[in-house]
C-alpha positions in Angstrom: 140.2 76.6 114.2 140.2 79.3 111.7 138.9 77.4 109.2 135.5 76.6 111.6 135.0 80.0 112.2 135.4 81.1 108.9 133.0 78.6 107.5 129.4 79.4 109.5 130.5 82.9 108.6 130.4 82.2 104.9 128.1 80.0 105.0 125.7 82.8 107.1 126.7 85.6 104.7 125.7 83.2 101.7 122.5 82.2 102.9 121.7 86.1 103.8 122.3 87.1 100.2 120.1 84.6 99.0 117.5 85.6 100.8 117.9 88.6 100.1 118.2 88.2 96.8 114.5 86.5 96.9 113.0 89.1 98.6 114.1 91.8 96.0 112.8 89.8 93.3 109.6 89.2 94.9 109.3 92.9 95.4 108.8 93.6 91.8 108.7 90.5 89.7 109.0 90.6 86.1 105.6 90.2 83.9 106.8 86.9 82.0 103.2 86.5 80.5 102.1 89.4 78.7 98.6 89.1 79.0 98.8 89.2 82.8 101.2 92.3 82.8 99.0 96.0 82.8 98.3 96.1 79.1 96.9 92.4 79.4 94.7 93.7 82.2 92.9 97.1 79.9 92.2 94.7 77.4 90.6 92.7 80.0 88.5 95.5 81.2 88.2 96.8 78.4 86.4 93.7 77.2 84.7 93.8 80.5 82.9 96.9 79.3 82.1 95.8 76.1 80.1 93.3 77.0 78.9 95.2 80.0 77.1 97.4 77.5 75.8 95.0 74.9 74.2 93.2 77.6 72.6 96.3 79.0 74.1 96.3 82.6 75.7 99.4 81.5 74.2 102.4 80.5 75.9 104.3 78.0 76.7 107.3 80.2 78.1 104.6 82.8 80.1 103.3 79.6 81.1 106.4 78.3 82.8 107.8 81.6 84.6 104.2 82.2 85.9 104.3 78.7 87.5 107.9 79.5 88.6 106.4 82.5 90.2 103.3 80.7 92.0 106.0 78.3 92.9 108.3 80.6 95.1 105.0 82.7 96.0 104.3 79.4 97.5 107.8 78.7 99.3 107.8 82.3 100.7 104.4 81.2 102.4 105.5 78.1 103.8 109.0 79.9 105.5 106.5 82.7 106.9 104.5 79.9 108.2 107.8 77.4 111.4 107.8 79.3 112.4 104.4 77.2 113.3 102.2 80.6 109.7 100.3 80.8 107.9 100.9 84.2 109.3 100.8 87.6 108.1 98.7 90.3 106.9 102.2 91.8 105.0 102.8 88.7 104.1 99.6 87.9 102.2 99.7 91.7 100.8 103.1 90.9 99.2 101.6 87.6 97.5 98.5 89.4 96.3 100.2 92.1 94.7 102.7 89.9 93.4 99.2 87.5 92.1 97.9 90.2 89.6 101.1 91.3 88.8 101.5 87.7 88.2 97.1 87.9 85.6 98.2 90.5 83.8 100.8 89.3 83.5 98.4 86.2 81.7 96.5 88.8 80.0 98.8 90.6 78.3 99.9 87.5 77.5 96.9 86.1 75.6 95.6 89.3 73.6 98.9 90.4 70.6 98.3 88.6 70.4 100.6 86.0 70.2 99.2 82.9 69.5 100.8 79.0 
């Protein structure tokens, strides 16, 4: 009888660990494509305001504050990664939620009607 006992256990334990296991990994996954991982994404928006201004839906006050914007993310980006360990997943959260305000001013700006 030990030997049924002892197998749901191990079997439980196992299937616990796994999922745990998933669920750290999901948590913070790593960025396997670089152009999807937070520099991938400033070039994106920095693109984004590029063409923004060439096409005149930016002004270039509007332009010139987003580009300080863009560099002062950028900046924060390179101060979180000094200490030689890459970002955390704390970090790496604080940067995309800060990416994705700056992605919406980007919009904001482009779609308020001023124009050059």
């Amino acid at each position: 009888m030990e030997s049924k006992t002892k197998r749901p256990v191990t079997v439980t334990f196992g299937l616990t660990m796994l999922l745990l296991g998933g669920m750290l990994m999901s948590a913070c996954p790593a960025q396997a494509d670089p152009g999807y991982g937070v520099n991938g994404r400033q070039v994106r928006q920095q693109k984004r305001i590029s063409r923004g201004w060439k096409s005149g839906a930016l002004t270039g006050r509007e332009a010139y504050k987003i580009q300080k914007d863009q560099a002062q993310l950028a900046r924060r980006e390179a101060r979180m990664r000094a200490d030689g360990g890459g970002l955390s997943c704390k970090e790496r959260a604080k940067l995309e939620h800060q990416q994705n305000k700056l992605s919406h001013d980007i919009y904001q700006q482009k779609h308020d009607g001023q124009s050059r």
